[in-house]
N, C-alpha and C positions, 0 to 999 in steps of 0.2 A: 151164736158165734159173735165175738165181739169184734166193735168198728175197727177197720185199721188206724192205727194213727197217720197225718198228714205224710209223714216224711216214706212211713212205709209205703203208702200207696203214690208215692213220687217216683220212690226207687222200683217199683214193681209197672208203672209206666214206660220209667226208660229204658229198662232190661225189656219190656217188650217192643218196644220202638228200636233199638240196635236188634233185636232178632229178626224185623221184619226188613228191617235196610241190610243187613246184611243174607239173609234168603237174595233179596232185591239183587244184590252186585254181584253171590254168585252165582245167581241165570245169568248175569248180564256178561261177565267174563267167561263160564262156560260156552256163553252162546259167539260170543267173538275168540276165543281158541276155538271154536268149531269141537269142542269136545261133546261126548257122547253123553244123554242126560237118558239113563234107560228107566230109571225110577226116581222116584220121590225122597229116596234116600239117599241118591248123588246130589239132591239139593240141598238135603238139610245135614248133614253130617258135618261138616265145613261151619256153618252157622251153629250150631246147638255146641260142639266143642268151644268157641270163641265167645259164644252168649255165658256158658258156664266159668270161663276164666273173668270175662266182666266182672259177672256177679259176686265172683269172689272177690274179686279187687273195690267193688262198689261197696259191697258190705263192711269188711272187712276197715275200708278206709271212714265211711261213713260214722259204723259203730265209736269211731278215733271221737267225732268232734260232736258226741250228745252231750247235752252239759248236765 
């Protein structure tokens, strides 16, 4: 498998770092609306939809300024 280059493995950091802050804030507003958390998938559904519109936006803008 070949290395990734610098900027890939930049972008594939901060897509995972906004995936884990946002899991993060929605426990943290599920749990002050007192709303009901029955599974692992009223945490992540919220987060995994908005990491994927990132991403697109990250790449998408990224891909703009390779020279």
């Amino acid at each position: 498998m070949a290395k990734p280059c610098e900027r890939c493995r930049r972008i594939r950091y901060q897509i995972t770092l906004v995936f884990g802050v946002l899991i993060l804030i929605n426990f943290l507003v599920r749990s002050v609306l007192h709303l009901n958390t029955k599974s692992i998938y009223d945490l992540l559904l919220l987060p995994s939809a908005l990491v994927l519109i990132f991403s697109v936006f990250v790449v998408f803008f990224s891909k703009r300024r390779v020279k």
